[in-house]
N, C-alpha and C positions, 0 to 999 in steps of 0.2 A: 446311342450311349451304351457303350457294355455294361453286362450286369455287375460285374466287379465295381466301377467305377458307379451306377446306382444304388448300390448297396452302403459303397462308400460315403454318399450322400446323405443317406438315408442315416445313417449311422450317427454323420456328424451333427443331423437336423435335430437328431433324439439328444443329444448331447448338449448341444444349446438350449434345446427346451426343457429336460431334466436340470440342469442350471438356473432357469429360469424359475420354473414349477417348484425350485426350493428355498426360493426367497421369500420373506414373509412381507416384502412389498410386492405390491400390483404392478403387474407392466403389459402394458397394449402398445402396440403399433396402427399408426392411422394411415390411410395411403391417401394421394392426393385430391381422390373423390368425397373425403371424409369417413370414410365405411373403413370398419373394422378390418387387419388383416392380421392378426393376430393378437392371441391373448393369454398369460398363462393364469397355470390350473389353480392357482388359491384367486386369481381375481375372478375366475369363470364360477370357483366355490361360491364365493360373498353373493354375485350379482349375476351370475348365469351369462351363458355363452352367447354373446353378442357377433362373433367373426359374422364379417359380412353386413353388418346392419351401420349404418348412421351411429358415429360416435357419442351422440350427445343422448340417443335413445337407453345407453348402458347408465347411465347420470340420473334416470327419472325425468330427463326436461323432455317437452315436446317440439321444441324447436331448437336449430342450432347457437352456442354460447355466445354472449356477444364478447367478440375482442378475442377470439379462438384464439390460442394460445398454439395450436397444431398448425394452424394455416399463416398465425405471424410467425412462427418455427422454420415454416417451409417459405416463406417468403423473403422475412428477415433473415437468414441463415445463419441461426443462433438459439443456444439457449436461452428457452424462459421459464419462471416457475408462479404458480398463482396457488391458492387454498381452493379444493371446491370440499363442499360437503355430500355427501353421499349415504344416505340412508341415514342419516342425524349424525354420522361423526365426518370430523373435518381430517382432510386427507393437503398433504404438502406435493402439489403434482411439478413433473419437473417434463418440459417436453422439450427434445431434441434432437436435430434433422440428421437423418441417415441418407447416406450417398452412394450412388451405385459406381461402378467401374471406370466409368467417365467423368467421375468427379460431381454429377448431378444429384442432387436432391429429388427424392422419387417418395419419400413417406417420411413419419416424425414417430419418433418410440416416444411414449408417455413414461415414466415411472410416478405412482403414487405411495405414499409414505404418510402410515393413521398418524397424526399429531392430535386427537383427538386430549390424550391423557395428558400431552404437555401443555396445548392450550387450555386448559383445563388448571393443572399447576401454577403457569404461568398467572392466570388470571386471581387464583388464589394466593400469590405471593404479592399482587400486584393492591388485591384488599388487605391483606396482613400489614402491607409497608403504609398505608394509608391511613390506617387504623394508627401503626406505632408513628406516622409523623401525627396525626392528630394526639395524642398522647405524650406526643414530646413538645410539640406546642403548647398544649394546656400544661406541661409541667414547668417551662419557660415563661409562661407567663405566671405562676405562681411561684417559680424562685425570683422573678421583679418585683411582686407582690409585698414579697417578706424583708424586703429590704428596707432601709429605716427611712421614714421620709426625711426629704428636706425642708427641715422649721428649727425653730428656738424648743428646746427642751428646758423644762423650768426656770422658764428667765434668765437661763444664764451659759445658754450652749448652742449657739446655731451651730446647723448639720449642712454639709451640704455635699453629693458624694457623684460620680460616675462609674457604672460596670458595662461592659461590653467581653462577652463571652467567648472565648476562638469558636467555638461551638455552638449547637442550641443549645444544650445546657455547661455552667461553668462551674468549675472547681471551686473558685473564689468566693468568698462572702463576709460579709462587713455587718454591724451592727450595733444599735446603740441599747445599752441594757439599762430602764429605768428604775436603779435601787428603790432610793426613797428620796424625798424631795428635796436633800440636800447634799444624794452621791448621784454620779449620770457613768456608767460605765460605758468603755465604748475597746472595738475590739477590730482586726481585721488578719483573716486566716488565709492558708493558702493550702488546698488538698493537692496531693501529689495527682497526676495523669487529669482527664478531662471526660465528659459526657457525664451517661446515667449514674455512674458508679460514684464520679466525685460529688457530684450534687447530690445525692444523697446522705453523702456524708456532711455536706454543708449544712444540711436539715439537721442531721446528728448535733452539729455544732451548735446550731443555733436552738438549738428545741433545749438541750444539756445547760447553756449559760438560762433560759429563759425559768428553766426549774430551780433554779440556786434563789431564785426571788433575792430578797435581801441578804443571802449570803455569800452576793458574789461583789461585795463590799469590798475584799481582801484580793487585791489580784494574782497572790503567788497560791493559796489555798483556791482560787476559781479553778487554774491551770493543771493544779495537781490533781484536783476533783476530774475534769475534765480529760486528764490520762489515765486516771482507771477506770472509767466509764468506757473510753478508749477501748482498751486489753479487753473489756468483759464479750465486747464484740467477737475476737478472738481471728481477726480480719489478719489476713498474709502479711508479712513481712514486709514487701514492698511497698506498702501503702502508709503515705506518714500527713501528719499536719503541721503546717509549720503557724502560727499564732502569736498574734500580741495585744494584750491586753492592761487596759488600765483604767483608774477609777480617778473622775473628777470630783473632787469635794466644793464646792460652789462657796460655802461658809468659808472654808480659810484659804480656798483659791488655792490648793496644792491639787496638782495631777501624781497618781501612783501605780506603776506599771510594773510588770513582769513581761517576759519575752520566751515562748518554749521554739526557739529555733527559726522563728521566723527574720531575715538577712535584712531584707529590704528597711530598714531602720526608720522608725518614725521622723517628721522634720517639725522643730519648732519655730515659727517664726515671728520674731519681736518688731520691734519697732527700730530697735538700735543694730540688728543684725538674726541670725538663723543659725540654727546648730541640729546636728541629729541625737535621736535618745539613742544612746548605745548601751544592751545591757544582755550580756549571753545565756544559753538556755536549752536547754535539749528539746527537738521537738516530738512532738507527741506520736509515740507509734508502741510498738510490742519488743522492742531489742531489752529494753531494762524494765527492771522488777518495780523499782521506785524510782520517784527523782524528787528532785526539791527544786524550787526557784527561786530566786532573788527578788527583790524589790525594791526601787530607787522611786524618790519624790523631787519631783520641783515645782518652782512655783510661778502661777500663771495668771496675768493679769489683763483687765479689760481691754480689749485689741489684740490678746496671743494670739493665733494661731497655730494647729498642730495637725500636722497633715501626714496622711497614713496610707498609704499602695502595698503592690505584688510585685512581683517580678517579669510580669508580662509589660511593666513599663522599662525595664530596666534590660531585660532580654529583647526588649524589641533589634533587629539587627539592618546593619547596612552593609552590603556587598562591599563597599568601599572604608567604612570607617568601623566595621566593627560593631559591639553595642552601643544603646542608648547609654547606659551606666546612671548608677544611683548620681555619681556627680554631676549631670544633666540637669536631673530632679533638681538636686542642690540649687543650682547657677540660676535656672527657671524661676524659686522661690527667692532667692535674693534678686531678680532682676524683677519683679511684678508683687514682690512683698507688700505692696500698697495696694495692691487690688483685693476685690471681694473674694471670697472663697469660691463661690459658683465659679466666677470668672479667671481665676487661677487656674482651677481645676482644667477648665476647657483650653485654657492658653494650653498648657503640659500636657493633654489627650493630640490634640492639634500638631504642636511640637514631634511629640513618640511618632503617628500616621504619617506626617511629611519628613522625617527621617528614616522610617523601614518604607516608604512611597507606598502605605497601607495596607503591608504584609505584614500585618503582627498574626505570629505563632501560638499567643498564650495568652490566656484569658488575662485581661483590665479590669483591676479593681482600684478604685480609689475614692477615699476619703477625708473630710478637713473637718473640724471644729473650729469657730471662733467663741472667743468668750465675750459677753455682752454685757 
């Protein structure tokens, strides 16, 4: 070999391994007796100069790994990568096969890469998620909690209601506010988007009518009260409730309602036929300074019915037909008008599932009153 031509070598050798020696991963090469044949200079730093010794001696083990990762490298003729740990931090080793001129497998380069900080990370993101699903589970179970049972409220109102959330927690919430023994208020809201954010505003809602005690007698003064309580939040623009509200009088059997914007229209249903309350209403958010509401009575007799949803009935969709549509609702209460409330209810949950084929997008809420 002329010296031009060693020099030349030499030159190149330094140049691979100054390449080498400047990467802040570890790289060894194993040759087919398992002994060291190279190693560079930050991995020689950490764990000292192994070339020549038994690979697994550089590791701290005493004997060789099992399921060598260098020896299935050179056998399999492919890469593999495994974790080992190394002086207490965990390192991502990647081992694979080098070929000489013949196209033969003659050693296996290792690269090692500290994952130490990321498994590390990962593990603490992995207790943070754990933590916030235990945390949204007990917060899901205490928005079921607060919802009204299903019974007779003063002799003169069974309740009987279903919610099913798109989410763990739902934007939707329903409730029965017990004036005095001879008013039963009853209400069902809808918060704009879903999760943490809307459920808490259901809390907003329901904690707000809970404080009116007996003055939330008057359904268009609840609503109004209920939109400046609103604003004082001082909550984005985006975010609105739509609501409707009304007051059953048991003594003279008049139902009295307002509506701040909520579409989905309450349904009555008689004995002789069904109709919806329709009555408009701006709903509750931060665009106006004031508003006012309306309020319409009718009257309701032993065996009424009045039945109250969202728009996750009504949005529900089918690839082929479109929405459910409030007039589904409709057609469902005049075809089963004679059934119990529970059992309505579940007919029209049943109906919505086997027409979106149980892809509903938005939270279910619904509720019925019978008078008794």
């Amino acid at each position: 070999m002329t010296k031009d031509l060693k020099n030349q070598l030499i030159k190149q050798q330094r140049f691979f391994e100054d390449i080498l020696s400047g990467m802040d991963d570890w790289v060894r090469v194993i040759g087919l007796d398992n002994n060291i044949i190279f190693m560079n200079n930050p991995m020689k730093k950490k764990i000292g100069n192994n070339v020549g010794k038994p690979c697994y001696l550089s590791l701290g083990k005493t004997a060789p790994c099992e399921n060598c990762i260098s020896n299935r490298t050179i056998i399999g003729e492919k890469s593999i990568t495994k974790e080992e740990i190394v002086n207490g931090r965990i390192y991502s080793v990647v081992s694979s096969p080098i070929r000489d001129e013949n196209d033969q497998i003659y050693c296996a380069v290792e690269v090692f890469r500290d994952i130490t900080e990321a498994r590390a990370m990962e593990a603490l993101i992995l207790e943070q998620n754990k933590k916030m699903k235990n945390d949204l589970d007990f917060a899901k179970q205490l928005q079921h909690k607060i919802l009204p049972a299903n019974k007779v409220y003063y002799e003169a109102l069974k309740i009987s209601s279903i919610y099913i959330p798109s989410e763990i927690l739902g934007g939707d919430v329903y409730d029965v506010v017990e004036i005095n023994e001879d008013h039963i208020g009853l209400y069902i809201a809808d918060v704009s988007g879903h999760g943490v954010t809307s459920s808490m505003m259901t809390m907003f809602i329901r904690q707000t009518l809970k404080n009116l005690g007996k003055d939330a007698i008057n359904p268009d003064v609840t609503l109004k009260y209920l939109y400046h309580r609103y604003r004082e939040l001082n909550i984005d623009a985006q975010y609105y409730i739509t609501i409707f509200y009304g007051v059953y009088d048991k003594t003279n059997k008049l139902f009295t309602y307002s509506n701040a914007g909520h579409n989905c229209l309450p349904i009555v249903i008689r004995r002789d036929g069904i109709e919806e309350i329709e009555l408009p209403g701006l709903p509750i958010c931060t665009l106006f300074n004031d508003v006012e509401y309306g309020t319409k009575s009718i009257p309701l007799e032993k065996g009424d019915k009045i039945l109250f949803y969202t728009d996750g009935i009504t949005e529900a969709h089918n690839g082929e037909e479109g929405f459910f549509k409030s007039q589904s609702v409709l057609q469902l209460c005049s075809d089963h008008k004679e059934k119990d409330i529970a059992e309505l209810l579940q007919i029209i949950i049943d109906e919505v599932n086997a027409f979106s084929k149980g892809n509903v997008k938005d939270d279910i809420a619904i509720m019925a009153g019978e008078i008794v």
